[in-house]
Each structure stands twice: as structure tokens, then as C-alpha cells.
Backbone atoms as SQL, in Angstrom:
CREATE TABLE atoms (id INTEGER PRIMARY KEY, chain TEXT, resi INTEGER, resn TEXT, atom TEXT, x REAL, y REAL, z REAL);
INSERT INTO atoms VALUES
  (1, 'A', 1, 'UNK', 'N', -14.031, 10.259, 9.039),
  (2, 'A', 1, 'UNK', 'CA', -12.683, 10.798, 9.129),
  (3, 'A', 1, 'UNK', 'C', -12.796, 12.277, 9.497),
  (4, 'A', 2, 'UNK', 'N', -11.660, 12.651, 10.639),
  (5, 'A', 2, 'UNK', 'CA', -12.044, 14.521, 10.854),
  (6, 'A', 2, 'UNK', 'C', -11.497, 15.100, 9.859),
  (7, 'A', 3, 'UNK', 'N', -10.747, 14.761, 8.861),
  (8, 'A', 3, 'UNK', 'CA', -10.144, 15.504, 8.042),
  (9, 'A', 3, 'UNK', 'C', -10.612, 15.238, 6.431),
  (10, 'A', 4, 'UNK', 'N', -11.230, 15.800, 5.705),
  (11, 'A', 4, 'UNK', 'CA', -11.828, 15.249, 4.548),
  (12, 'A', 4, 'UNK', 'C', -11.290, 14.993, 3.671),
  (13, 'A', 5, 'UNK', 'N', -9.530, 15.634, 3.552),
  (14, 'A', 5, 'UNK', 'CA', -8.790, 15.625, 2.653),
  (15, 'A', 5, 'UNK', 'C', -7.920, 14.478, 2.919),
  (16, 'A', 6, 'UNK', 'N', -7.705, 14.268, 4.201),
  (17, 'A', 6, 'UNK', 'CA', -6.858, 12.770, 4.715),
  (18, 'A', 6, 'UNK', 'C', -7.418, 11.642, 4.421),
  (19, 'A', 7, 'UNK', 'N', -9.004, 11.700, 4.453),
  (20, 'A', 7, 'UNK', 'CA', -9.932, 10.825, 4.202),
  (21, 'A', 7, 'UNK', 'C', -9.544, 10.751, 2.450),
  (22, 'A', 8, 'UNK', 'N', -9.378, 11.639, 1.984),
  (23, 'A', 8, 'UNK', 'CA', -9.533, 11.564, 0.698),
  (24, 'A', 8, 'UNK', 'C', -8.299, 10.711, -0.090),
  (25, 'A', 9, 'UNK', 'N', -7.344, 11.040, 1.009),
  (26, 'A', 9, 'UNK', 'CA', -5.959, 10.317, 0.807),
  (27, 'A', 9, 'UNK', 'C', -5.851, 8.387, 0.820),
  (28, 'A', 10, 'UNK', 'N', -7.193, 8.137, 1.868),
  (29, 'A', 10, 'UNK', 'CA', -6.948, 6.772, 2.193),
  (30, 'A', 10, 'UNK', 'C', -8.279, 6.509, 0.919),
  (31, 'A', 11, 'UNK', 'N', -8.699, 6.937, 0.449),
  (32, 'A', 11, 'UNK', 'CA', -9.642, 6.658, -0.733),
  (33, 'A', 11, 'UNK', 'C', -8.828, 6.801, -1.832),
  (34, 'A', 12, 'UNK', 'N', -7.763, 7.073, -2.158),
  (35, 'A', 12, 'UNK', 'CA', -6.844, 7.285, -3.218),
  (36, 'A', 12, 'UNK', 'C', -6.119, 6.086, -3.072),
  (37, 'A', 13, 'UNK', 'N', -5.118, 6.210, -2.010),
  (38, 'A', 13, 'UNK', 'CA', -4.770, 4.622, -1.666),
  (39, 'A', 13, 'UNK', 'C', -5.114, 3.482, -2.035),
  (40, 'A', 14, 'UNK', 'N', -6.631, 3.078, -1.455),
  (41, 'A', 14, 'UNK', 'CA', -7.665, 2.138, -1.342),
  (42, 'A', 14, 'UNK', 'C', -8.103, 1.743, -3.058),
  (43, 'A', 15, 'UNK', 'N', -8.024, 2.778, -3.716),
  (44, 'A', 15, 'UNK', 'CA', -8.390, 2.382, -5.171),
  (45, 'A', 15, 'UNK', 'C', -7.280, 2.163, -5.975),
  (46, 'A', 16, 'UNK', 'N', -5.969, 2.981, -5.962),
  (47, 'A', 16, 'UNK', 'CA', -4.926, 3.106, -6.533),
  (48, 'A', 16, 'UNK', 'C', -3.882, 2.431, -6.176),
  (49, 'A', 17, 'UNK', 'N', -3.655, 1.041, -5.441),
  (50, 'A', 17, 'UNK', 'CA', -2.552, 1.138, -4.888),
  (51, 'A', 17, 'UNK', 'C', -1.408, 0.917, -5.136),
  (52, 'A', 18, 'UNK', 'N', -1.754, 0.818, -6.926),
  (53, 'A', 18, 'UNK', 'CA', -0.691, 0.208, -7.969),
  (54, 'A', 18, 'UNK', 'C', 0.112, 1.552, -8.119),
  (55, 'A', 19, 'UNK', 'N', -0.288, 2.593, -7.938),
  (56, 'A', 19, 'UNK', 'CA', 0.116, 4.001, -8.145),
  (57, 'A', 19, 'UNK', 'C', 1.435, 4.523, -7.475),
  (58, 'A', 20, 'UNK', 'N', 2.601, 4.997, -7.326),
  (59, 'A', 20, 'UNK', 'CA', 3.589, 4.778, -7.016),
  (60, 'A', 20, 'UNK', 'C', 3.761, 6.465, -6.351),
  (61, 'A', 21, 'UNK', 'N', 2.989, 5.766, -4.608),
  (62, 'A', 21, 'UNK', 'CA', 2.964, 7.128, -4.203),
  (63, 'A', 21, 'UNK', 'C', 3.108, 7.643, -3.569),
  (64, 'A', 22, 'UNK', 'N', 3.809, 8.915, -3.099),
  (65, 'A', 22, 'UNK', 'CA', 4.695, 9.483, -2.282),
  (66, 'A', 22, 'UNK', 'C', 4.197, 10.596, -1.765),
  (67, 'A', 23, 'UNK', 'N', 4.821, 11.351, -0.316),
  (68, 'A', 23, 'UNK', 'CA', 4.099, 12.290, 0.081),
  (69, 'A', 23, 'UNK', 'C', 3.707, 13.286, -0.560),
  (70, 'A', 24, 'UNK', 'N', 4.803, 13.127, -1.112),
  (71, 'A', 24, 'UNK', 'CA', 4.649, 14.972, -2.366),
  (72, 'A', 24, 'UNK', 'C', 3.378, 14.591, -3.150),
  (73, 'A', 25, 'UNK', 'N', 3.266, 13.281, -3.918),
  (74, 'A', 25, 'UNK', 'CA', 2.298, 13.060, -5.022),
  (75, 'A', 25, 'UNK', 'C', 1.196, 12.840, -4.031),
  (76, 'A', 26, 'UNK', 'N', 1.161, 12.817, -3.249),
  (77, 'A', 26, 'UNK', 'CA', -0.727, 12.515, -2.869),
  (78, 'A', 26, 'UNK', 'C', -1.087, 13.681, -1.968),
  (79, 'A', 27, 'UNK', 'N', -0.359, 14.373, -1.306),
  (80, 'A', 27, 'UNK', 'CA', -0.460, 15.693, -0.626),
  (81, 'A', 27, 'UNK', 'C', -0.926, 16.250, -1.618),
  (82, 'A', 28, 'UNK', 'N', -0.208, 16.816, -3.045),
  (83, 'A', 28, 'UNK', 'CA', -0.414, 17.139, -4.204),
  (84, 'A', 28, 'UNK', 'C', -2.005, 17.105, -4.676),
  (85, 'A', 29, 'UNK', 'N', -2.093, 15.554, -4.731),
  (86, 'A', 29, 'UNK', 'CA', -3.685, 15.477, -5.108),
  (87, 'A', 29, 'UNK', 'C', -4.749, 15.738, -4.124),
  (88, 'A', 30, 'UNK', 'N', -4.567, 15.959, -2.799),
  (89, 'A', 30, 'UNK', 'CA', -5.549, 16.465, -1.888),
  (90, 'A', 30, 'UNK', 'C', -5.462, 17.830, -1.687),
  (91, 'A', 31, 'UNK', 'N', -4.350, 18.158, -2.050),
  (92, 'A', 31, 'UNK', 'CA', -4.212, 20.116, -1.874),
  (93, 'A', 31, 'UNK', 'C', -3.539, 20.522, -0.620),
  (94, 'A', 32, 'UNK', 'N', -2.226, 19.561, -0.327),
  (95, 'A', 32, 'UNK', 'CA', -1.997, 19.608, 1.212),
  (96, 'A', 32, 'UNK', 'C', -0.531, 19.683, 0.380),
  (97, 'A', 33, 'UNK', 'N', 0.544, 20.507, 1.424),
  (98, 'A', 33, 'UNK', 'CA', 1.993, 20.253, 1.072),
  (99, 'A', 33, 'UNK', 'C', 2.369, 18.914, 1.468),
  (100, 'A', 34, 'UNK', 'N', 3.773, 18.665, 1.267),
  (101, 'A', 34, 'UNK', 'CA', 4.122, 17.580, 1.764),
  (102, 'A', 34, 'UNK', 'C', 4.368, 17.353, 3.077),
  (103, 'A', 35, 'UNK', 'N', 4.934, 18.375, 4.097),
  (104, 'A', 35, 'UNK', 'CA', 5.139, 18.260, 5.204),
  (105, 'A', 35, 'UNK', 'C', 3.284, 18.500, 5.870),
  (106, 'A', 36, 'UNK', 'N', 2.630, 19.378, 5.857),
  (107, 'A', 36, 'UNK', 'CA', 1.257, 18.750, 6.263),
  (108, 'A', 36, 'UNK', 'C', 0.294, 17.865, 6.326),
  (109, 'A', 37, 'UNK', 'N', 0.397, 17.402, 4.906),
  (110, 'A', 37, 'UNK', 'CA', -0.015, 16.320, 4.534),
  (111, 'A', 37, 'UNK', 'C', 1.150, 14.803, 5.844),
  (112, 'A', 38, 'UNK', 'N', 1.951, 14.705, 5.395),
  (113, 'A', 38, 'UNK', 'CA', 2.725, 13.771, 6.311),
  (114, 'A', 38, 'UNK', 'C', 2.399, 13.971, 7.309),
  (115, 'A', 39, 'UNK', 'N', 2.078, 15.206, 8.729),
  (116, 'A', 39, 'UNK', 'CA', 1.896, 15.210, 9.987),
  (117, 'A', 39, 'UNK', 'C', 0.404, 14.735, 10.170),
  (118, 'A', 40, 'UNK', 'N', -0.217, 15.405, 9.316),
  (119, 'A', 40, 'UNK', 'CA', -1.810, 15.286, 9.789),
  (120, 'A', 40, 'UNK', 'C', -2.180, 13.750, 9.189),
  (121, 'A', 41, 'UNK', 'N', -1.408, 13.427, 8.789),
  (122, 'A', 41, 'UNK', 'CA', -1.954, 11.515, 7.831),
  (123, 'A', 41, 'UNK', 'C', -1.500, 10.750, 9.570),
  (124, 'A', 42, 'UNK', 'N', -0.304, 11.154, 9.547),
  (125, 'A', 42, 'UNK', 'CA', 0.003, 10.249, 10.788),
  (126, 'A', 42, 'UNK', 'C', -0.600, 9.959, 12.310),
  (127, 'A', 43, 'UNK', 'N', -0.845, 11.801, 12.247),
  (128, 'A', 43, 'UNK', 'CA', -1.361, 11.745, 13.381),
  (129, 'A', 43, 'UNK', 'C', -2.905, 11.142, 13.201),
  (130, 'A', 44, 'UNK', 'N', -4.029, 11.101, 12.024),
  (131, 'A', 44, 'UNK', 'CA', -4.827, 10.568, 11.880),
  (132, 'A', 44, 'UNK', 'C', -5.111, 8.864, 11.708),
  (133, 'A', 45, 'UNK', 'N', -4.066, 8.385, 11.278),
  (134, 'A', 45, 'UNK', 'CA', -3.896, 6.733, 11.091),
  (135, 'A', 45, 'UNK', 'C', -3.178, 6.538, 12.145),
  (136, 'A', 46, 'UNK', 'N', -2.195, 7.216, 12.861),
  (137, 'A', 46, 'UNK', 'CA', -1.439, 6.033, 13.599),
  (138, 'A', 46, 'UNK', 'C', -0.200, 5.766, 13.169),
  (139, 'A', 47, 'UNK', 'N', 0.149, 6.128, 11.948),
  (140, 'A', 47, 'UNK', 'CA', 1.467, 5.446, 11.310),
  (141, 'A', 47, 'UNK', 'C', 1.785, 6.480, 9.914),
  (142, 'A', 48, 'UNK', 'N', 3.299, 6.439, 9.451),
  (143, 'A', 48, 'UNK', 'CA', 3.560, 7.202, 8.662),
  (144, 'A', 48, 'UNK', 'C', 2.307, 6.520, 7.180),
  (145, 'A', 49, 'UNK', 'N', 2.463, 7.623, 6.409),
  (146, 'A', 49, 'UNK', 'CA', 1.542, 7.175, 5.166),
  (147, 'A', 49, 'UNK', 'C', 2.520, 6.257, 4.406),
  (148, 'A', 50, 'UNK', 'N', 3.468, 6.459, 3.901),
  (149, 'A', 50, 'UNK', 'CA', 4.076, 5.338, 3.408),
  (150, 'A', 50, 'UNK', 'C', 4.003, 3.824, 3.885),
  (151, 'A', 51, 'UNK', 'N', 4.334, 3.709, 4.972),
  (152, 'A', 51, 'UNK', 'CA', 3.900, 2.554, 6.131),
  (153, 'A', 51, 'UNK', 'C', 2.646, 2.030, 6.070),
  (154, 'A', 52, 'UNK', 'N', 1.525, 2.890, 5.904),
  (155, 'A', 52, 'UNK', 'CA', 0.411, 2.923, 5.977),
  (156, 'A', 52, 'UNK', 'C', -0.199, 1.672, 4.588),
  (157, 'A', 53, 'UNK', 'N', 0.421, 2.559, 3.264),
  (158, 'A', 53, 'UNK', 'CA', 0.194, 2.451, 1.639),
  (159, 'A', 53, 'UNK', 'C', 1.211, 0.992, 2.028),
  (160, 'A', 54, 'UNK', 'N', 2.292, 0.437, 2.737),
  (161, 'A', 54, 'UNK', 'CA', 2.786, -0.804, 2.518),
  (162, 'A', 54, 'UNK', 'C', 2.185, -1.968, 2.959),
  (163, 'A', 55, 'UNK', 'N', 1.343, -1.690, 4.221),
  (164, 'A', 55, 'UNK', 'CA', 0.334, -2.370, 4.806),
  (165, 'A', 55, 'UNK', 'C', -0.449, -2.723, 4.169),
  (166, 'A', 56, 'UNK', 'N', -1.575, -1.739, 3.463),
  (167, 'A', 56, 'UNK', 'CA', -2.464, -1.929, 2.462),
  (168, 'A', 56, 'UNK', 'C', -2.337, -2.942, 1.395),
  (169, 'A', 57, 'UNK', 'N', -1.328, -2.948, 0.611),
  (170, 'A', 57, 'UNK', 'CA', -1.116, -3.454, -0.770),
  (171, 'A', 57, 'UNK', 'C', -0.922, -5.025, 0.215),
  (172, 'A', 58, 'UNK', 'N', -0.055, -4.803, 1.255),
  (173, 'A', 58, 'UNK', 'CA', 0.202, -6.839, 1.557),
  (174, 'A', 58, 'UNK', 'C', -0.687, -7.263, 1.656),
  (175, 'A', 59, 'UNK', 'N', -2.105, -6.115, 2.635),
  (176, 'A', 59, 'UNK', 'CA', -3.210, -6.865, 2.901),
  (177, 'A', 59, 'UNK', 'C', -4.019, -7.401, 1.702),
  (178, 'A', 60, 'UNK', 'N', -3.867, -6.685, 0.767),
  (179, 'A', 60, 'UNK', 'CA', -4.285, -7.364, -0.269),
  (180, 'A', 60, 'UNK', 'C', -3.547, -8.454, -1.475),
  (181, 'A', 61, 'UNK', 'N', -2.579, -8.435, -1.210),
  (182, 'A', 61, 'UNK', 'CA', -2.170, -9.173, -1.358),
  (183, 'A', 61, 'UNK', 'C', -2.775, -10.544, -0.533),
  (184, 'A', 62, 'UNK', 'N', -2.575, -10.484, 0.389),
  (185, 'A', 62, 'UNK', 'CA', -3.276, -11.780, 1.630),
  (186, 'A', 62, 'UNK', 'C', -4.359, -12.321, 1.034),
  (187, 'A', 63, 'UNK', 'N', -5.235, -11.195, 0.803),
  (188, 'A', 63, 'UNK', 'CA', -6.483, -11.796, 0.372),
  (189, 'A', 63, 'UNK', 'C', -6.706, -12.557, -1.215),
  (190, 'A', 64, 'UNK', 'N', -6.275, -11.815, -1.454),
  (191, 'A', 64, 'UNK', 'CA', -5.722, -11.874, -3.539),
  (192, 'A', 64, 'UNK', 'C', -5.035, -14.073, -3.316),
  (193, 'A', 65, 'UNK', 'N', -3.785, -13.985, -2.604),
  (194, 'A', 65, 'UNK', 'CA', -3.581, -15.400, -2.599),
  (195, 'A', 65, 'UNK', 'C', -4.482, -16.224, -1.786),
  (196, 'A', 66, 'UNK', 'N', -4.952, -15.893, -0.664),
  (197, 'A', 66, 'UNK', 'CA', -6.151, -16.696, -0.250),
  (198, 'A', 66, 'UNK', 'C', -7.677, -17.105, -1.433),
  (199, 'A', 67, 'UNK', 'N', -7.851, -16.435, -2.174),
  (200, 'A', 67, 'UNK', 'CA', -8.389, -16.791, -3.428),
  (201, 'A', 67, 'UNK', 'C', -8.084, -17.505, -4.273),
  (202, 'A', 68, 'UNK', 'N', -6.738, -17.671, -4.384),
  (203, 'A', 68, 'UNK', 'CA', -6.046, -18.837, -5.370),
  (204, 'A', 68, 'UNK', 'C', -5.428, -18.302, -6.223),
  (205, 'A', 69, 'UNK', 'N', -4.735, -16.801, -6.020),
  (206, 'A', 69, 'UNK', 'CA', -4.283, -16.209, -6.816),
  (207, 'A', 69, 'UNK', 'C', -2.894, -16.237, -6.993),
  (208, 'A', 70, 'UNK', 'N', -1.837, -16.351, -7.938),
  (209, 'A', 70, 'UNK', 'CA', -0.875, -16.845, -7.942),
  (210, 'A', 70, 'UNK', 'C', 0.153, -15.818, -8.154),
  (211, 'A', 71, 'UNK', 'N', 1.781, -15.398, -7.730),
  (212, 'A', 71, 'UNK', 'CA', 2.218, -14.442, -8.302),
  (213, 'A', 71, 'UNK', 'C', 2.557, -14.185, -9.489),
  (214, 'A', 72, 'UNK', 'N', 2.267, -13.237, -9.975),
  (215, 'A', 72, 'UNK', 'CA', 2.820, -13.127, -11.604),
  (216, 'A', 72, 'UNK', 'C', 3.083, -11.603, -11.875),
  (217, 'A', 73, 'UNK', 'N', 3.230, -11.653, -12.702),
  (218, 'A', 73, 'UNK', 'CA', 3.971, -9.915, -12.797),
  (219, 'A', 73, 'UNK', 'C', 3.375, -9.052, -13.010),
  (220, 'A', 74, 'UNK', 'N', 2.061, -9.269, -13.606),
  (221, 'A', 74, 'UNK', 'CA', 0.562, -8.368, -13.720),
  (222, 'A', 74, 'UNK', 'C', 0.369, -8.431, -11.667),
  (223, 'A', 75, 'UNK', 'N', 0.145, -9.120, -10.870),
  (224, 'A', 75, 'UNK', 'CA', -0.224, -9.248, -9.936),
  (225, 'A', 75, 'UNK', 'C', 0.886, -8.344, -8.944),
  (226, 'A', 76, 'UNK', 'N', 2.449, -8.819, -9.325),
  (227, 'A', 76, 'UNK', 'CA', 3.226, -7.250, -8.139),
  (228, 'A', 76, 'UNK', 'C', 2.637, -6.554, -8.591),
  (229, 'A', 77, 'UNK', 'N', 2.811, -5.487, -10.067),
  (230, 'A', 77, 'UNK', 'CA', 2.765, -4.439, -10.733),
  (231, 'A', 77, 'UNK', 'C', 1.348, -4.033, -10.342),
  (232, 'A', 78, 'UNK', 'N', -0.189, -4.503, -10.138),
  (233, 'A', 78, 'UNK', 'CA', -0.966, -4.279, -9.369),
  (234, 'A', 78, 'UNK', 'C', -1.162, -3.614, -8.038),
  (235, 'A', 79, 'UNK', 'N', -0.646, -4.412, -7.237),
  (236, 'A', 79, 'UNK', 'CA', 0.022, -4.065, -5.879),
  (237, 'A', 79, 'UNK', 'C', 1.500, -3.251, -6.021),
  (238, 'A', 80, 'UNK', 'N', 1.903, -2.574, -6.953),
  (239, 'A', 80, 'UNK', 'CA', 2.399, -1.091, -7.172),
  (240, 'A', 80, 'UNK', 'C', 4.250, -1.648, -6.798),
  (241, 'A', 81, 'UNK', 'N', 4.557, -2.622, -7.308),
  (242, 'A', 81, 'UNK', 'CA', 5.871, -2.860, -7.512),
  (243, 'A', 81, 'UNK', 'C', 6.428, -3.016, -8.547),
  (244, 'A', 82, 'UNK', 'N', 7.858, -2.959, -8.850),
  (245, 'A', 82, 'UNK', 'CA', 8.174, -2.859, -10.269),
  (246, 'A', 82, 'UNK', 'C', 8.900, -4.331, -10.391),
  (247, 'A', 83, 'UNK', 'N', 8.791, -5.108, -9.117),
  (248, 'A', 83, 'UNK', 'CA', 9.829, -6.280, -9.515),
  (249, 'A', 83, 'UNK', 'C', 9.273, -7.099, -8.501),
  (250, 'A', 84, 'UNK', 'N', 9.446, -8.439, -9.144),
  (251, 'A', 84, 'UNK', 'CA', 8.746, -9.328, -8.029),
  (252, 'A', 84, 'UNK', 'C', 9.998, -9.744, -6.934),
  (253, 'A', 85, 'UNK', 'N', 11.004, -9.488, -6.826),
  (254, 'A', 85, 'UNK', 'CA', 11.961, -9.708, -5.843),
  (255, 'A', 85, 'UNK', 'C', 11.830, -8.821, -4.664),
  (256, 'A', 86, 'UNK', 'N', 11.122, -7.254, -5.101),
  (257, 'A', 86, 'UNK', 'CA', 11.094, -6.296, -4.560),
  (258, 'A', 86, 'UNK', 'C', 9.755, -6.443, -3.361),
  (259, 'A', 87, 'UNK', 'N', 8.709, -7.281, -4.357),
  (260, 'A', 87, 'UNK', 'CA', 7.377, -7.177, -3.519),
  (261, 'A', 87, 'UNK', 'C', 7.744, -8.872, -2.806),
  (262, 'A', 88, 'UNK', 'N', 8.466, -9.599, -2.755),
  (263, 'A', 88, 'UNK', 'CA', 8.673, -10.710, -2.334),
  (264, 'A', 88, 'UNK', 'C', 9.225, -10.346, -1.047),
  (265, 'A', 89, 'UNK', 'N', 10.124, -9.714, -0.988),
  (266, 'A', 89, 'UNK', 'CA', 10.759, -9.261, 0.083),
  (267, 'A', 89, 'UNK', 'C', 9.971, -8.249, 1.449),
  (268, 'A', 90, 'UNK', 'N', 9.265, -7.203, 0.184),
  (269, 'A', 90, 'UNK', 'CA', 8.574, -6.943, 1.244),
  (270, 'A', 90, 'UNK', 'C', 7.443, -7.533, 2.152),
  (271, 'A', 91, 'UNK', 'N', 7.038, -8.253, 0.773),
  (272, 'A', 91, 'UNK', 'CA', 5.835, -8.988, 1.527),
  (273, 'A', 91, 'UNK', 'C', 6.468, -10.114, 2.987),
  (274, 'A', 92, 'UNK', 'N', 7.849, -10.455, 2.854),
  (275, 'A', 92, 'UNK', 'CA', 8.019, -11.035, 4.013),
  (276, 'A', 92, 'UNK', 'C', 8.742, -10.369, 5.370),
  (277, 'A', 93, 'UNK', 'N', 8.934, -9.309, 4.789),
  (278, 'A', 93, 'UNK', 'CA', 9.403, -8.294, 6.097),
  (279, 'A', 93, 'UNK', 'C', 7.919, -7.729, 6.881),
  (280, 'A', 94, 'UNK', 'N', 6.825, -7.733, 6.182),
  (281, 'A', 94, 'UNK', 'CA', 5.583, -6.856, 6.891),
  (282, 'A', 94, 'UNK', 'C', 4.941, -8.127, 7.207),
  (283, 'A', 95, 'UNK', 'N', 4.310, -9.032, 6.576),
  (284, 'A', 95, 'UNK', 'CA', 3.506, -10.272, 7.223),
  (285, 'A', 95, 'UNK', 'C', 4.504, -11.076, 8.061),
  (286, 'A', 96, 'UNK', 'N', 5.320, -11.697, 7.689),
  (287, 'A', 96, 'UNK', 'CA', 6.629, -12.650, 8.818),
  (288, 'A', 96, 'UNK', 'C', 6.563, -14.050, 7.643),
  (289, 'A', 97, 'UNK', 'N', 6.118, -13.886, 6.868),
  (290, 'A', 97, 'UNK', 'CA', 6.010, -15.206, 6.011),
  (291, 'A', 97, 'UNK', 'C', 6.376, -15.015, 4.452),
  (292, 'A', 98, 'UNK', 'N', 6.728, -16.344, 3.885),
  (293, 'A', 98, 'UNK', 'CA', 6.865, -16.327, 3.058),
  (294, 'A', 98, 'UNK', 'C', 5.865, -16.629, 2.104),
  (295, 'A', 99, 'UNK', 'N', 5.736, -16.208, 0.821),
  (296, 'A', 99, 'UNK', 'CA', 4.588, -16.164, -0.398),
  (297, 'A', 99, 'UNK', 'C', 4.324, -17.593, -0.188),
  (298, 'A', 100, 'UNK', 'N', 5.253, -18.709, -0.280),
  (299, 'A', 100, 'UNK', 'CA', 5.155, -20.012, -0.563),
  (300, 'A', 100, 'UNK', 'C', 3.686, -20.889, 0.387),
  (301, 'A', 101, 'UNK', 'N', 3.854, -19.896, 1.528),
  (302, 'A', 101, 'UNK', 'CA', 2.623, -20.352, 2.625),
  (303, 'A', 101, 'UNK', 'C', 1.123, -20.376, 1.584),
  (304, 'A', 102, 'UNK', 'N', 1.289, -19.442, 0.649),
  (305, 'A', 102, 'UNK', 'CA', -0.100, -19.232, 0.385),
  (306, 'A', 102, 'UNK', 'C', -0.207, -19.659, -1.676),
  (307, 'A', 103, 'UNK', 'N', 0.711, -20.247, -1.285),
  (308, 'A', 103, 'UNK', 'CA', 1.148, -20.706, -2.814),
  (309, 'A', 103, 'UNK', 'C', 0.939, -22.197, -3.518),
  (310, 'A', 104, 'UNK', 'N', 0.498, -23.029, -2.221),
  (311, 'A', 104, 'UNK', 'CA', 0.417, -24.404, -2.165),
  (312, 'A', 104, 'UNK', 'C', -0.622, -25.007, -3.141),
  (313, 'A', 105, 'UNK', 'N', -0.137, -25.915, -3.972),
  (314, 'A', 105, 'UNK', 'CA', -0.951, -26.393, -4.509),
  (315, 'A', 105, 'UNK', 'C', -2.575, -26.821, -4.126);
């Protein structure tokens, strides 16, 4: 990564993603304001960081039910939601599918 502190951001992400987190709070923890932190994340990934942190959690999510993992409320709250209607929804606005695909007996 050219930036060590952006890098440091997607290593925060990557471990935390239950963590409920926003530009201010992770700019914060790398030592970046919020508006720097936001330009230089984007221009380094490709995509806003929020966008970024929503991607992440589905992808794991993906993988989490491809294991046989089932939803439950330890499992949103993991993947950093406070309601399973909330991560249901999103999860079908970012993948195109519904949980049920990966839910099958």
C-alpha cells in the first residue's frame, strides 16, 4: 500500500468489521482528519470507505454461509449490524440475492 496509514485503515477494517465505523472514527485511529482520510482512502481503493467496509462484511458474510453458517444475531452483530432486517437488506442490495440462496438445507 503507498500510504501506510490507509493501509492501516484496511487492516482495521479487515479485523474489526463488527466495529461501527465511520470516517471520523477510523481517520481518528490512523491520525488522518476526516476529510483526508476520505479523499486519500478513495483515491487508494477505488471506492468511498464506507462502500468499501459494506463490501467487506457481505464478503464475509458469503463465505461465513458457504460454510454452513446460519443467520443468527451473534452472526449480523459480527458483521457490525444492529438488526438482522438491516443486514438482510443490505446483504441483498450489494450481492443481488437473497440469504435464502445460501440457507438451504
Amino acid at each position: 500500500m503507498k500510504d501506510r496509514r490507509i493501509g492501516k485503515s484496511f487492516s482495521l477494517i479487515h479485523s474489526n468489521p463488527e466495529k461501527q465505523w465511520t470516517l471520523e472514527s477510523l481517520g481518528r485511529e490512523i491520525g488522518m482528519s476526516r476529510t483526508a482520510f476520505a479523499s486519500n482512502f478513495t483515491a487508494l481503493a477505488g471506492e468511498p470507505m464506507l462502500q468499501y467496509l459494506t463490501k467487506w462484511r457481505m464478503n464475509l458474510a458469503v463465505m461465513r454461509f458457504k460454510e454452513g453458517e446460519k443467520v443468527t444475531p451473534e452472526l449480523v452483530e459480527q458483521l457490525g449490524y444492529r438488526s438482522e432486517s438491516a443486514f438482510r437488506c443490505t446483504f441483498k442490495k450489494v450481492t443481488g440475492k437473497n440469504i435464502s440462496v445460501f440457507q438451504t438445507a
